[in-house]
C-alpha positions as CSV (number, residue, x, y, z in Angstrom):
1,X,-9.2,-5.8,14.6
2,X,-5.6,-5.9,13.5
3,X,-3.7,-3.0,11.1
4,X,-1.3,-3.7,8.5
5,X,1.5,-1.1,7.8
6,X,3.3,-1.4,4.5
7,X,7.0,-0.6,6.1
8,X,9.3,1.9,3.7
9,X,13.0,0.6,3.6
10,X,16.0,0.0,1.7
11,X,16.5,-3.6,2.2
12,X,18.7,-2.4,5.4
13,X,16.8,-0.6,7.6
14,X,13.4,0.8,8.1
15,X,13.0,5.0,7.0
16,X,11.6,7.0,9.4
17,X,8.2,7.3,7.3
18,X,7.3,3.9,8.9
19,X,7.5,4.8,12.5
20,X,4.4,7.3,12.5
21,X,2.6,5.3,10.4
22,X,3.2,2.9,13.4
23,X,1.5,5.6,15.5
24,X,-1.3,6.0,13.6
25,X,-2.0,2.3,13.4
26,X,-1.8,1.8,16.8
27,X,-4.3,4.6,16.7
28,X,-6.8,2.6,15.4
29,X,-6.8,0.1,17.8
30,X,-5.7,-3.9,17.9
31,X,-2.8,-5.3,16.8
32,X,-0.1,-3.7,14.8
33,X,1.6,-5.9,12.3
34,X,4.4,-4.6,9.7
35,X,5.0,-5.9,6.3
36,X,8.4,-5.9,4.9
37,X,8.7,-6.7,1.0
38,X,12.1,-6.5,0.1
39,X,15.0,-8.8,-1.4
40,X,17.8,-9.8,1.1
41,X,15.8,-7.7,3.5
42,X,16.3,-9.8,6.7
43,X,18.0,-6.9,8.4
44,X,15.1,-4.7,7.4
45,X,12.7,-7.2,8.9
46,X,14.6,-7.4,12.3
47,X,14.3,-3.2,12.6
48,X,10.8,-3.2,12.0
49,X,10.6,-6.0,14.7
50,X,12.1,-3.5,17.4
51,X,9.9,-1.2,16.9
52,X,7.5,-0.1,19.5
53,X,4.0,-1.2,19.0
54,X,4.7,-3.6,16.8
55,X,3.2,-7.1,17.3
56,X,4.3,-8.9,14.5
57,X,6.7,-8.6,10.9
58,X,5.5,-10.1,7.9
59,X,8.8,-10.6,5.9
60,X,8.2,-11.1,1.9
61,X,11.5,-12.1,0.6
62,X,12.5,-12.0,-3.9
63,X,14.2,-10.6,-6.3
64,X,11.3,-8.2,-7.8
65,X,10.8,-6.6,-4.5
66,X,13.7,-5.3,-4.3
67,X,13.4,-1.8,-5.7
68,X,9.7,-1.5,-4.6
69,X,8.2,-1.6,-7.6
70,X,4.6,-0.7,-6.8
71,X,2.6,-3.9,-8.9
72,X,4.5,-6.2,-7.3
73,X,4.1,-5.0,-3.7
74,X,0.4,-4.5,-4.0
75,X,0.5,-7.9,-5.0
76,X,1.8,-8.7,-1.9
77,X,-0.6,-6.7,0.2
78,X,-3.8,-7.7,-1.6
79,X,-2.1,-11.2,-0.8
80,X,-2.7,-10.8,2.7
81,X,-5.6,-7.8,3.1
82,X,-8.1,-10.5,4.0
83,X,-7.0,-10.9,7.5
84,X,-7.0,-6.8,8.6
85,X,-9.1,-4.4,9.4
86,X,-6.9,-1.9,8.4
87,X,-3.9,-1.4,5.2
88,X,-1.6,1.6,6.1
89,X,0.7,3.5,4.2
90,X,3.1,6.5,4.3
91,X,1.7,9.1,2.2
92,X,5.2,9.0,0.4
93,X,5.5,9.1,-3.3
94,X,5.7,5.1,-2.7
95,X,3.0,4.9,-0.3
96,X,1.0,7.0,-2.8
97,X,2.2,4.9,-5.4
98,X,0.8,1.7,-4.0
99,X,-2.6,2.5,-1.6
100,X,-4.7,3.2,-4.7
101,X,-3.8,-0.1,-6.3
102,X,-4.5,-2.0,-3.1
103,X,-7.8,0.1,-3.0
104,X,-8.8,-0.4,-6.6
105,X,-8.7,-4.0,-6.1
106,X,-10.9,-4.3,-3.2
107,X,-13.2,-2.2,-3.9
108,X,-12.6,0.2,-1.3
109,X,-12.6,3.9,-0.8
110,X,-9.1,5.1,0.1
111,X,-8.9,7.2,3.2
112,X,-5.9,9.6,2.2
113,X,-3.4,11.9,4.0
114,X,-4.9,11.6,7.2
115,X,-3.8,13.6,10.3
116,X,-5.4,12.0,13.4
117,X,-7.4,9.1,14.3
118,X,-10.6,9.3,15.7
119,X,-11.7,6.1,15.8
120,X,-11.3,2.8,14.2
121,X,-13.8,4.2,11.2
122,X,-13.5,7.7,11.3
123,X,-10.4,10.3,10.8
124,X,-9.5,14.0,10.2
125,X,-7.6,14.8,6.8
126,X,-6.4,18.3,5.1
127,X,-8.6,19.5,2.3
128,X,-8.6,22.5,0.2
129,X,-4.6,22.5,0.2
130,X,-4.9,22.4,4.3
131,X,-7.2,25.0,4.7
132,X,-10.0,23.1,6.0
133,X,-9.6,19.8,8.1
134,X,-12.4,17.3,6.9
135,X,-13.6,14.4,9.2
136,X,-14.6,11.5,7.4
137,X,-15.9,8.1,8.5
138,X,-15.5,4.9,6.1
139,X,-17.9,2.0,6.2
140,X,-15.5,-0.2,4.2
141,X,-14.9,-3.5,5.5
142,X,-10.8,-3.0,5.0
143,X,-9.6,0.8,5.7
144,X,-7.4,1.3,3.2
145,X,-5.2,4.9,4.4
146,X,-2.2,6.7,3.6
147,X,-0.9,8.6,6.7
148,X,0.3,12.2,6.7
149,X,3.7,11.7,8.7
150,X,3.7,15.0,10.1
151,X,0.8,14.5,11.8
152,X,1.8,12.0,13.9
153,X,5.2,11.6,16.4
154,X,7.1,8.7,15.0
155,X,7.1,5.3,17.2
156,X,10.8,4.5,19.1
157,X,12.7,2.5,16.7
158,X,13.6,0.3,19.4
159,X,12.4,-1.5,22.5
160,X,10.2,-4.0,20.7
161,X,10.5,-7.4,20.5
162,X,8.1,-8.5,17.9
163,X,8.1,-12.1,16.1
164,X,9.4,-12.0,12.8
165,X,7.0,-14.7,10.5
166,X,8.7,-15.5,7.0
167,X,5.3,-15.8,4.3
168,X,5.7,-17.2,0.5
169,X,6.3,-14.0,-1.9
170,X,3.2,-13.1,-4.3
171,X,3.8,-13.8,-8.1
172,X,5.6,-11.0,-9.7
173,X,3.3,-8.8,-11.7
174,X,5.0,-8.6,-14.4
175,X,3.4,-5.6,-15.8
176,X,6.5,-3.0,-14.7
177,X,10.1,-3.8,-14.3
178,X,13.1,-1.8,-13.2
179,X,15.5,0.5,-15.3
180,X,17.4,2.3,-13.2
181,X,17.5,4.8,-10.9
182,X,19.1,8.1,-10.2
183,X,20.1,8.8,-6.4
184,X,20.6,12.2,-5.4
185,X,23.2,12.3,-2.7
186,X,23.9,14.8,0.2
187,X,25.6,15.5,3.4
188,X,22.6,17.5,4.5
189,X,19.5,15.8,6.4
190,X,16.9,14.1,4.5
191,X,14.2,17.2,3.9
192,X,11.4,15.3,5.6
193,X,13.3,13.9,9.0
194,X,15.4,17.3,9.2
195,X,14.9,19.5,12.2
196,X,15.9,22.3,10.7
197,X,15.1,23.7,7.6
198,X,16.0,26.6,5.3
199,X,14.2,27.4,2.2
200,X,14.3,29.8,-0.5
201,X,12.0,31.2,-2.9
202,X,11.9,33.1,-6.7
203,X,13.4,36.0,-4.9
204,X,16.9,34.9,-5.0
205,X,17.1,35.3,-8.9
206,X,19.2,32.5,-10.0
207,X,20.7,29.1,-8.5
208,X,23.4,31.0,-8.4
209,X,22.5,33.3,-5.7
210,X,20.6,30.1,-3.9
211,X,23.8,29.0,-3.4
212,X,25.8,32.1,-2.5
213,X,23.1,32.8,0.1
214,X,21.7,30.3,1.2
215,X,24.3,27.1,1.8
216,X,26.1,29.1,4.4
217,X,23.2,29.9,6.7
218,X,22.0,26.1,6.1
219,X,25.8,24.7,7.0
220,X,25.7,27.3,10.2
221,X,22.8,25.6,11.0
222,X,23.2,22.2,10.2
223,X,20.0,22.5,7.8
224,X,18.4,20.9,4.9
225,X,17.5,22.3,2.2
226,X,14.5,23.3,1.0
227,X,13.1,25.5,-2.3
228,X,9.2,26.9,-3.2
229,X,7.5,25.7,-6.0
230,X,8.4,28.5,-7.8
231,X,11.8,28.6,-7.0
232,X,11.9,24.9,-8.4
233,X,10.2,25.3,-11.7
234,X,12.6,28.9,-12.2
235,X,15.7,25.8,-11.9
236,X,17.2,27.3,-8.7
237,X,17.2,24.2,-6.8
238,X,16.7,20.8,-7.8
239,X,12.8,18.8,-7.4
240,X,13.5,16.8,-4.3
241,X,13.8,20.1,-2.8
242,X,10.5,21.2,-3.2
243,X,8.3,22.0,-0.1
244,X,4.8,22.1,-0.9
245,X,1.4,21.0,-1.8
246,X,3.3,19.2,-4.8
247,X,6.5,18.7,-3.2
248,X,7.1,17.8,0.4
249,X,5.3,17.9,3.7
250,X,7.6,19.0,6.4
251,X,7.3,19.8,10.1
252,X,10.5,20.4,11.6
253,X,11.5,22.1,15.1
254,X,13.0,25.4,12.7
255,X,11.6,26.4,9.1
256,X,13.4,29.6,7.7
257,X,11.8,30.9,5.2
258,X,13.4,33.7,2.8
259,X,12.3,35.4,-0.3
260,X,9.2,33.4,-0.3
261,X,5.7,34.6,-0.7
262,X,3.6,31.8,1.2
263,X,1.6,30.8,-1.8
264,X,-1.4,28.4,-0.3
265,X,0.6,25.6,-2.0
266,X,3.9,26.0,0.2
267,X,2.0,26.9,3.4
268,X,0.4,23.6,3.2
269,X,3.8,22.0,3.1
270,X,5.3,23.5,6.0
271,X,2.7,25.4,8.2
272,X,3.0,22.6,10.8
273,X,6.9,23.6,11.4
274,X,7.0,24.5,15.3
275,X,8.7,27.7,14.9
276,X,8.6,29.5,11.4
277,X,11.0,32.6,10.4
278,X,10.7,34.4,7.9
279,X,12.7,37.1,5.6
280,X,10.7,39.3,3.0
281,X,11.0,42.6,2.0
282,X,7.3,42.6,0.9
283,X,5.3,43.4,4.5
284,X,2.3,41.8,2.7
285,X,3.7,38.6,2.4
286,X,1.1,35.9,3.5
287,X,4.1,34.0,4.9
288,X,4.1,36.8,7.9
289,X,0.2,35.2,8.5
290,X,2.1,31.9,9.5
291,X,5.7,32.7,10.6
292,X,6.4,33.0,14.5
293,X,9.0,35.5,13.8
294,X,9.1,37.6,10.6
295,X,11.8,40.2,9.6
296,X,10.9,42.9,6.8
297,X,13.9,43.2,5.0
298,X,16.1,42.7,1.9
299,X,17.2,38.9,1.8
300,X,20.6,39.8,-0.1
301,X,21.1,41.9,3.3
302,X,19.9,39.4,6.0
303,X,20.7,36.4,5.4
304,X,24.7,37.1,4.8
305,X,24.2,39.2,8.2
306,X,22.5,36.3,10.2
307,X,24.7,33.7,9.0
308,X,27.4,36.1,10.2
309,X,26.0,36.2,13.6
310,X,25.9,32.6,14.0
């Protein structure tokens, strides 16, 4: 019994996605082997080889992996399903991207978003937007799973030694190609690796006032950024800051919430956050059902006054 997990990278290095899918993987017992798809990705390759856990790298080298262009990576995967027992993936908007494809083809039920490992057949997942944990068990010959991240603690990026092994590329699909891409840059932590998080919701009024009040209390706390649903579609903050069913799943040490509700769809983004605070004047806010620490008060007032006291 041997897993497969599809590694997440940018040709360079391996995002932190990959190490607790690692986890999960080795979870499941047997072998842990990594694939890495890329173009020009031999330094990718060698990071996945250090990391803990990992018994062997399966590097896929050509041009038409190099953007991850999901066709041509399930290619790849179906290329080389027959010798595991289990196919894992991030459930990222690539891992997401890919799994069903992989699933389709064999014929398989995907297991998706899954939180902990039972046992080699059987696993706990979030349904109902995380209000109910489901434990399912797959009788498919090839487990074909997308991991929640959060739900497990990410493998040390270094301290294995694992063989790298160099396999012939699968023919490019053919049926996609790439256009071009927009990459939104920041200073700020990535949302879903930052340990501290501060989000605001429909509240605020305007991105305007997102900024005013909530950039400085992120900067005092060397924060990400993060936004509700709401706050998102009202064009306060941009998409990739969305926390949320739709959006991302977090978990960091810190989530400050203000001037959101706590909708079921943004709970189930960020419930898992060690210590939650949060600011709303409304003492009926189901985000005070969650939160660790809640304050009933006027976020224009708050905020400006805790990031003072910083």
């Amino acid at each position: 019994m041997t897993s497969l997990v599809i590694a997440e990278h940018d040709n360079a290095s391996i995002k932190g996605a990959t190490l607790n899918t690692v986890t999960a993987a080795a979870a499941c017992g047997g072998e842990v082997h990594v694939l890495v798809a890329g173009h020009n990705a031999g330094a990718a390759a060698e990071a996945a080889g250090r990391i803990a856990g990992v018994a062997k790298v399966i590097h896929a080298d050509a041009a038409y992996f190099e953007h991850g262009l999901a066709e041509n990576v399930a290619a790849q995967v179906l290329a080389l399903a027959g010798d595991y027992s289990h196919i894992l993936f991030p459930a990222t908007a690539s891992g997401k991207n890919i799994a069903p494809r992989v699933a389709a083809k064999l014929d398989v039920a995907q297991v998706s978003d899954i939180t902990r490992v039972d046992g080699p057949d059987t696993f706990e997942r979030p349904i109902y937007a995380g209000n109910a944990m489901a434990v399912v068990q797959s009788g498919d010959s090839v487990k074909v799973i997308t991991v929640r991240t959060t739900g497990f603690d990410a493998a040390a990026a270094s301290g294995g030694s694992a063989t790298v092994q160099k396999v012939d590329a699968a023919p490019e699909n053919g049926k996609s190609r790439f256009v071009g891409q927009e990459i939104a840059k920041s200073d700020r932590p990535e949302l879903t690796a930052a340990k501290v998080i501060v989000s605001g919701g429909r509240a605020l009024g305007s991105s305007e006032k997102f900024n005013e009040v909530m950039t400085p209390l992120a900067d005092k706390l060397g924060a990400a950024l993060g936004a509700s649903r709401a706050a998102v579609d009202a064009g306060y903050a941009p998409n990739d800051w969305q926390v949320g069913q739709t959006g991302k799943i977090v978990a960091p040490q810190l989530y400050v919430a203000c001037g959101i509700s706590g909708a079921i769809q943004h709970l189930a983004g960020m419930k898992d956050s060690k210590v939650i605070v949060a600011i709303n004047k409304d003492p009926e806010a189901p985000i005070f059902s969650v939160a660790d620490y809640g304050l009933e008060a006027d976020l224009f007032q708050a905020v400006p006054e805790l990031t003072a006291k910083l």
